[in-house]
N, C-alpha and C positions, 0 to 999 in steps of 0.2 A: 479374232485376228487383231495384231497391234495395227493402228492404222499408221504408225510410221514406216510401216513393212511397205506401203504402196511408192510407185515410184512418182513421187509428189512434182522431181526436178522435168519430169515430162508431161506431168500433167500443166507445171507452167508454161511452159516452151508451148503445147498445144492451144491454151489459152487464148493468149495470146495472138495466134497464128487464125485460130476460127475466128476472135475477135474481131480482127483487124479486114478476115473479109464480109463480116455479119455489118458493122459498122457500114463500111463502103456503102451498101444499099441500100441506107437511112440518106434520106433529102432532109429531114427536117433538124436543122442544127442542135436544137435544145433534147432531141430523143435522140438524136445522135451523141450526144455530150453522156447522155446520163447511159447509156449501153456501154460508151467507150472507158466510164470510169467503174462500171460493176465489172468489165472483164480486165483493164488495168489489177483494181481491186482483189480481185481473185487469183490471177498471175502472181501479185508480191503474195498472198497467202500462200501458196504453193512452195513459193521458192521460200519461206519461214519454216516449212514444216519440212523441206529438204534438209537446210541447214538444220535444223532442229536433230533429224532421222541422223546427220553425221557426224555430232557431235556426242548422242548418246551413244552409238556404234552400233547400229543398224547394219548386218554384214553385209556385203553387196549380194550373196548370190540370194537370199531372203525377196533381196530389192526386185530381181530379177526375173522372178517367179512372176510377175503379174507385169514387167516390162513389154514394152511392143517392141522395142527395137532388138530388143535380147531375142524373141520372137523371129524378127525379120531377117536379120542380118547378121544372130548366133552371140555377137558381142552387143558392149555398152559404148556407144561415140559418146553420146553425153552423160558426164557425172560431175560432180563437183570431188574437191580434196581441201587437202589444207590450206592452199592457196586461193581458192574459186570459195571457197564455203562460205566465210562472211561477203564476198564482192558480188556473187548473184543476188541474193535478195536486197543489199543496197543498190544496184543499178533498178529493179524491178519498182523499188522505194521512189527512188528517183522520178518514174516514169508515174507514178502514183500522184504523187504531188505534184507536180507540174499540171497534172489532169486536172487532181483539184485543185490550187489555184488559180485557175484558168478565168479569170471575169467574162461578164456575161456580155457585155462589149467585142471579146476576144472568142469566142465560138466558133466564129463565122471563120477566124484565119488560122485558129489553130485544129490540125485532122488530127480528130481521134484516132482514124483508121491508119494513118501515117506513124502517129506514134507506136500502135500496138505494132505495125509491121519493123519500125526499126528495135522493139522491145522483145520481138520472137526475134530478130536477127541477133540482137548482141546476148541473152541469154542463150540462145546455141553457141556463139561464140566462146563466152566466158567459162562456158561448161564442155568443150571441145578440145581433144588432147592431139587428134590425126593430125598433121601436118597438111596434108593438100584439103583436107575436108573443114579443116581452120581455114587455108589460102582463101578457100572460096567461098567460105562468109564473110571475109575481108573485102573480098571483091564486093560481093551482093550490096555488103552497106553502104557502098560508096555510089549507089543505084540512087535510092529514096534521095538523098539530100538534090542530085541530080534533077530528079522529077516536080519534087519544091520550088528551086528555082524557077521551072519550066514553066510551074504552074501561076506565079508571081510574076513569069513575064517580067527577069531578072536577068543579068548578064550570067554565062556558064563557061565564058570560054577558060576563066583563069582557072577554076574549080578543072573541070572538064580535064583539063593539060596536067595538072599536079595528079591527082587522083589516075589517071591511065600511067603516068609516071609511077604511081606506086604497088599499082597492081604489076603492071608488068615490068620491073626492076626484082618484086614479091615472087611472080612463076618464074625468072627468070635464074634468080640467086637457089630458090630449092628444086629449079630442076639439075643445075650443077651441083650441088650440094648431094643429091641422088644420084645422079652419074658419076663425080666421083669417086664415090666410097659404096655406093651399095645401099649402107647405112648412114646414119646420121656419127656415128665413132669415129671418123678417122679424116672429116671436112677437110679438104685445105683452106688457106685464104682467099684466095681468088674467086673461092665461092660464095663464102658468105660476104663477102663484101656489096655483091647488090642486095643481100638482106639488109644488110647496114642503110645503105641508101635510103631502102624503102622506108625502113622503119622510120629515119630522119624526116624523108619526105610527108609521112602520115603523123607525126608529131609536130610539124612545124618550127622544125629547130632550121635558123639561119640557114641560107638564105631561102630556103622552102619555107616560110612563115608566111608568105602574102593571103596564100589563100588561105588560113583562119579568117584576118580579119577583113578580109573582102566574104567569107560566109556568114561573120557574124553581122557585116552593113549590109545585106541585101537578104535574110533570112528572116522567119518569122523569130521572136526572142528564144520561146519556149523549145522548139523544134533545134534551135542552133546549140541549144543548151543540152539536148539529148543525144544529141551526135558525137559532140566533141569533149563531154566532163567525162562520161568514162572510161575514158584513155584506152580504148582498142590499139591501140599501138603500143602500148607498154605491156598490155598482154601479149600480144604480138612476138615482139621484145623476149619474153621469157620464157615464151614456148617456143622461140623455133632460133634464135639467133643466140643467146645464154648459155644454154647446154651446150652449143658447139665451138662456138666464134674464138677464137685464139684472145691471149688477155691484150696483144697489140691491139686488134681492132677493137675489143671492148673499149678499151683507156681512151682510142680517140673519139668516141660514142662521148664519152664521157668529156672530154675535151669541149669538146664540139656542143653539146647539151647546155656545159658550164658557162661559154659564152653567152648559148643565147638566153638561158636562165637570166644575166647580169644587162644584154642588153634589151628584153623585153622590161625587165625591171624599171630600167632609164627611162624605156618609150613609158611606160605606164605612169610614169609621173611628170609626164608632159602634157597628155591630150587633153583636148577638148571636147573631147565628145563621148558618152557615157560608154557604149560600146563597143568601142575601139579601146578606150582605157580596160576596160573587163576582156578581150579578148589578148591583149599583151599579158596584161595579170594572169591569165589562165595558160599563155605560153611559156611565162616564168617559172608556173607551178610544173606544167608537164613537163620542163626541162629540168628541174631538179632530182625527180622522180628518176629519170633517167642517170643523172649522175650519181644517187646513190646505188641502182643498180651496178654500172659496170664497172664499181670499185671491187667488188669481188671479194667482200667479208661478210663476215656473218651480222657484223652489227649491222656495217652501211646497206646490205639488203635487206634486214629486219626496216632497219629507219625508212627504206624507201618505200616499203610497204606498208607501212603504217602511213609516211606521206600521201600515198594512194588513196589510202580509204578517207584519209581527210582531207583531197582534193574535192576525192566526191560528196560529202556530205557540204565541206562549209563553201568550197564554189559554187557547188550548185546550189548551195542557200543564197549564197551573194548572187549569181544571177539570178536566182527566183525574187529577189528583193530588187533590182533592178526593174524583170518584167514588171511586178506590180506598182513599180515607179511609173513606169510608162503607159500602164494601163490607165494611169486617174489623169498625168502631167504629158506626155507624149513623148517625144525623142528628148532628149535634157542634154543642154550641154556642160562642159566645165567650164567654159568663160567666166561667167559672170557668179554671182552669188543667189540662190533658190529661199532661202529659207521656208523649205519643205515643214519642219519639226514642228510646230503646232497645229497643222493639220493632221501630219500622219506620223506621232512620237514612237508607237510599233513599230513601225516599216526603220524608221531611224536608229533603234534600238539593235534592231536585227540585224540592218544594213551594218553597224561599227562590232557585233559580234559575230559573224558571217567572215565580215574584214579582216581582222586580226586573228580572229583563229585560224585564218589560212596562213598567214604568216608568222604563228607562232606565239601569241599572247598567251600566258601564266594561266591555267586552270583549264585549257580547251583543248582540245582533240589533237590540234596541230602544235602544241609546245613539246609534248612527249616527243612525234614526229622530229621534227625541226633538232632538237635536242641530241637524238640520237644518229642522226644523218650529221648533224655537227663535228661531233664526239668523234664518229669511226672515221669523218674525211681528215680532220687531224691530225688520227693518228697513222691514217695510209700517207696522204699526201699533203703536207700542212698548209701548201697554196689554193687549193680544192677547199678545203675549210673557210677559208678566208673570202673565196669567192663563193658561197653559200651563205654567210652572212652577207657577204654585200650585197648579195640577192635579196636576202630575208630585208634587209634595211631598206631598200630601195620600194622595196613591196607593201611594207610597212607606212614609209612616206608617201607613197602612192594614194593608200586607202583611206588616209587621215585626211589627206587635199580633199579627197572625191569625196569626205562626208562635210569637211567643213563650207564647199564649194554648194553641196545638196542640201542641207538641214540647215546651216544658219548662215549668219549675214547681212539677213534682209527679210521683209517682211511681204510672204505673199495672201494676196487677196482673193477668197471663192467662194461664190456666192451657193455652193451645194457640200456638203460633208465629203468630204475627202477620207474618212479615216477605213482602220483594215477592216472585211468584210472575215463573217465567221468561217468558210472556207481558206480562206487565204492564213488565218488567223492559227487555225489547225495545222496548217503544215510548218506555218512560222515556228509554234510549239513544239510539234515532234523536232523537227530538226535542230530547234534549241537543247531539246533534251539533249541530244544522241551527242551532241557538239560539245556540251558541259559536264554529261554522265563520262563522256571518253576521258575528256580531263582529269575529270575528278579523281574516276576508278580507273586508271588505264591498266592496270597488271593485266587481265583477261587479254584484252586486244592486245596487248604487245607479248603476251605469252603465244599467241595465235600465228602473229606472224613471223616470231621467232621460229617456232615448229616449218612454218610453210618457208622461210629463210633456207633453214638447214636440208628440207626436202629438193629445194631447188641447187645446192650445192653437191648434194649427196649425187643428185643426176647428172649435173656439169661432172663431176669427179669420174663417173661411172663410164662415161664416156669419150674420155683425155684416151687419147692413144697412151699402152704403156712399152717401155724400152723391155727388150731381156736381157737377163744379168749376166753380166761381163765376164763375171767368173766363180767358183763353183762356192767361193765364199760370198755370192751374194743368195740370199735364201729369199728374196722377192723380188718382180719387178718393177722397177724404180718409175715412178709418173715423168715423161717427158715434159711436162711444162709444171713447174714448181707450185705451190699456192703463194698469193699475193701477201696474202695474212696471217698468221699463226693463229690458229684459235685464242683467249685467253685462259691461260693457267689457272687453275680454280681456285688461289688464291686472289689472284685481281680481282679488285673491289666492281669489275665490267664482268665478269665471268659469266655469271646469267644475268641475262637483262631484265628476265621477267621480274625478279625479286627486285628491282634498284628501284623499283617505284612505286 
């Protein structure tokens, strides 16, 4: 038997899940650490050899044969596709590294058991197509950060009030959404519009922004950092509001997004204080995301997903560079001048290529991204363009204060080695690779999410109400609501994107 025949995307999902209650009932920090990062460890190998099984074409019903849920319940809730297939095993990545750079300092406040539980949640998530059986993983996660605070003997009430806002805006828009049409085909607006809401509300776009950065000041680093980089709301966003949402409501998603994209960008290059500045930068990022989705072209959804996936790798490298800022130096602020870089010239290094690849620097993951999310807003809407660079600018200035603010300046004095430990050191690496290999080679990934682009259009299309023909010279029925975009002509030098790079 091939062993990519087994169903690998459940054996992570169950990982995970045993994990995180095996962990719980470990007292001892240091054998808690090292259980919670062999079954982290094992979960992203799982979600590899998913990805792996879906890209050589493993058929599903092969997969199925040795499935428990196929067993249980006759179908598959969770699988990955062309959209999920590279974002599972980098959230799983994600949760890997943050384990291991965890310093030994940091043990004591960061749960393992916490993480494995929020890492089974958003792997069923990312990998879940049902509409209310998605709902109510959305809910579930918005539990743990919940029980964090409780446990830090932190403030909730702000969290607490947005989050029950977003859940119940979330049952509320798709149980209209279900009553009235039946189906998801034939939505009005008045339904999806508390979708809209929610989704706004769970990304933090103006004025529902506070509570990000009131989670990222009263959260542990690492744990603030697993919650909110991968963007469950933009998933959110493309399975349940995309396919149906009329292009008015999309455009003002997109409106609404573009603002606070521009003014998260402004707050980030004001603060003083390390993360509060990385919690706006990270609001900037997930509002861009958003506005290249509800342009409604093949490029500007290609770009937005490609920004996606390099949201996750180089934010979550920039806050994982952060954490271990704080792990040696403490809370840091931007006041004054650090001169961090002869102590720790890795962390430095990492910190200004983490930075700039999120915003688009020449050879990194995120200039492909940035690029093409540029390209398609200019040619929908050429004011959209213009406030996406002034995003990228603003983000860009941001990152350069916050490293010249951190690394030089001034001359600090410690009487113990500060520099990076070999753990910390390994995931600084991987993630440099994945940041620079994107750059370099991007045709793959952007061939990837071109495909997952046009699956996600092919289902908004499928599902437009259609008119009937007027009269006997029409020989089909005409879409009631137009497309945004033209495809381009296969002479445009845009025609496929995969080959432009």
């Amino acid at each position: 038997m091939n062993p990519l025949h087994l169903p690998w995307l459940e054996f992570a999902i169950a990982a995970a899940l045993i994990g995180s209650s095996w962990v719980s009932r470990l007292r001892e920090p240091n054998r808690a650490y090292r259980w919670g990062l062999a079954f982290t460890g094992t979960s992203f190998t799982c979600t590899v050899l998913a990805w792996l099984a879906f890209y050589v074409g493993v058929p599903s019903e092969v997969t199925e044969r040795w499935s428990v849920q196929h067993y249980l319940i006759g179908r598959s809730v969770f699988s990955v596709d062309e959209l999920t297939a590279p974002l599972v095993p980098t959230v799983a990545l994600l949760h890997f590294l943050v384990a291991l750079a965890t310093a030994r300092t940091h043990m004591r406040r960061f749960s393992c058991s916490w993480s494995l539980a929020a890492e089974f949640i958003q792997l069923a998530t990312f990998s879940c197509r049902e509409p209310w059986i998605l709902i109510g993983l959305l809910a579930s996660s918005t539990i743990l950060p919940y029980v964090e605070l409780r446990i830090r003997h932190r403030p909730t009430r702000l969290y607490v009030f947005h989050m029950a806002l977003f859940v119940g805006l979330l049952v509320l828009g798709w149980s209209a959404v279900s009553a009235s049409s039946g189906t998801t085909a034939a939505a009005p607006w008045w339904a999806t519009v508390p979708l809209v809401a929610a989704i706004l509300v769970r990304c933090g776009t103006v004025p529902a922004h506070c509570w990000v950065t009131d989670w990222f000041e009263h959260s542990s680093l690492g744990i603030a950092l697993l919650y909110v980089v991968p963007l469950s709301g933009v998933y959110a966003t493309v399975r349940l509001v995309l396919p149906i949402g009329p292009v008015w409501v999309l455009h003002t998603i997109s409106l609404v997004s573009l603002f606070t994209a521009i003014y998260a960008a402004g707050m980030a290059t004001i603060q003083r204080e390390t993360r509060r500045f990385y919690s706006f930068l990270f609001l900037s990022h997930a509002s861009l995301v958003l506005v290249g989705l509800e342009l409604l072209s093949e490029m500007s959804l290609a770009g937005s997903l490609c920004l996606w996936f390099s949201v996750l790798l180089s934010l979550g490298g920039f806050g994982l560079t952060l954490r271990t800022l704080e792990g040696r130096f403490g809370r840091l602020s931007l006041f004054d001048y650090h001169g961090l870089y002869e102590h720790s010239p890795a962390i430095a290094a990492f910190f200004l290529l983490t930075g700039l690849a999120s915003v688009g620097f020449p050879a990194t993951l995120g200039f492909v991204s940035t690029e093409l999310l540029v390209d398609s807003a200019v040619e929908t809407y050429p004011f959209v363009g213009v406030g996406v660079v002034a995003a990228a600018a603003l983000n860009g200035i941001a990152v350069v204060r916050a490293y010249f603010l951190l690394f030089t300046g001034a001359r600090h004095v410690s009487t113990v080695s500060l520099r990076i430990g070999v753990r910390e050191r390994i995931a600084i690496l991987t993630l440099s690779a994945l940041i620079l290999g994107g750059g370099l080679f991007p045709q793959p990934g952007v061939a990837t999410r071109e495909r997952a682009a046009i699956e996600v259009l092919e289902a908004r299309k499928s599902n437009r109400p259609q008119r009937l023909p007027q009269n006997a010279n029409e020989t089909r029925a005409i879409p009631d609501e137009p497309d945004v975009q033209q495809k381009p002509t296969p002479h445009h030098p845009r025609a496929s994107m995969s080959g432009g790079f």
